[in-house]
C-alpha positions, 0 to 999 in steps of 0.5 A: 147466872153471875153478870160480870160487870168490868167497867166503873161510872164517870159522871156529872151533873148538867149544870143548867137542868141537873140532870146526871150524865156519865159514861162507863169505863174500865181504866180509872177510878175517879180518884185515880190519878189522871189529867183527862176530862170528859165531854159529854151532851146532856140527854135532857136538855142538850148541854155540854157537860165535863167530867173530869177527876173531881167530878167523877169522884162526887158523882160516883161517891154519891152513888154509893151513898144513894144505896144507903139512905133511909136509914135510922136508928143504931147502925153498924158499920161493918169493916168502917176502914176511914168511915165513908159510909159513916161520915155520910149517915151522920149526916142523916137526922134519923140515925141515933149511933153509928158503930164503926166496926173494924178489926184494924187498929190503924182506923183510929187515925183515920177516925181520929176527927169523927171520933172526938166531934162526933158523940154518935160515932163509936169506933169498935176495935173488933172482929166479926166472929163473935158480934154478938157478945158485944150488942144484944139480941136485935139491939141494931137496926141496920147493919151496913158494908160495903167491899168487906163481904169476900174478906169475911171467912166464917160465913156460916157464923156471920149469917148466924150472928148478924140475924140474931142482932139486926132487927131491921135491914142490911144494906151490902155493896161488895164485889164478886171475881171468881178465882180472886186470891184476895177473897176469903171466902167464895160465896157468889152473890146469888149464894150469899142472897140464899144464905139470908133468905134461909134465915128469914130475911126478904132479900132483894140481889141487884148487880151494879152496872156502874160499880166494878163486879159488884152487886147490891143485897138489900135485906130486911127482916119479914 
């Protein structure tokens, strides 16, 4: 059964005991524009604790980030968009090289910064379907993504690809909304978790209370 979550997390940390304090709601991202703050009692040690827009932006970014850790070696990072998640694990002293996979030639810009200053960062101008014409037989340690799932139309071939390339794991955040025009395909996350499995993959589905209709596959190779 598909768990249909609606809302997205606002949060802090408490600025006496660190603790995270958030709520959930179904209007606003945290970066959506918005005057409003939050006044919250921290569980643990009983302080006030406001969340407002750049707070619950941190947090939830940091959130997202948490699913990513532990990471090492040759990453790609599969529809990289502006580099979020890239930004973030080039920070991490295991990673070797992060490729930034994406078919959209504008990311350039946006990748502008990282690309000059960064020597294991490589942006790939490319699309999915034919991945392994560029990186050898299990050459990647990790594959990551994160929203770029439901945008993918050959499935059948990314599962074939993506195995035949990664050694090691993938990590996968997306979204899931039955009937949503904007989707390429209409696997459901149980579907897509079956898909790895068939292919010799341990997998592990969470769906995300806090990240709207989203879910979580954790994948790694038996």
């Amino acid at each position: 059964m598909i768990k249909k979550n609606e809302f997205i997390i606002w949060g802090n940390y408490c600025n006496k005991c660190g603790n995270e304090c958030s709520i959930l709601q179904n209007e606003h991202h945290p970066w959506n524009d918005t005057t409003f703050s939050i006044k919250l009692k921290c569980n643990f040690c009983g302080n006030e604790v406001i969340v407002d827009k750049k707070h619950a932006e941190v947090f939830y970014n940091n959130k997202i980030y948490s699913y990513y850790n532990g990471l090492y070696g040759k990453v790609i990072d599969l529809g990289c968009g502006s580099g979020f998640l890239s930004r973030y694990l080039l920070n991490q002293n295991k990673i070797e090289k992060i490729y930034g996979l994406d078919e959209d030639k504008g990311c350039l810009d946006e990748l502008s910064d990282i690309i000059k200053s960064e020597k294991k960062f490589e942006f790939i101008n490319y699309d999915i379907s034919n991945i392994s014409k560029i990186f050898n037989f299990k050459s990647i340690d990790f594959l990551i993504s994160r929203d770029v799932f439901m945008f993918i139309e050959d499935t059948d071939r990314y599962f074939e690809e993506i195995t035949k390339i990664v050694n090691n794991g993938i990590r996968q955040i997306a979204w899931y909304l039955k009937d949503n025009s904007r989707m390429k395909n209409k696997l459901t996350p149980h579907q897509i978790a079956n898909e790895y499995s068939k292919r010799g993959w341990n997998v592990e589905l969470k769906y995300l209370d806090w990240y709207k209709y989203g879910y979580f596959i954790n994948a790694n190779k038996l």
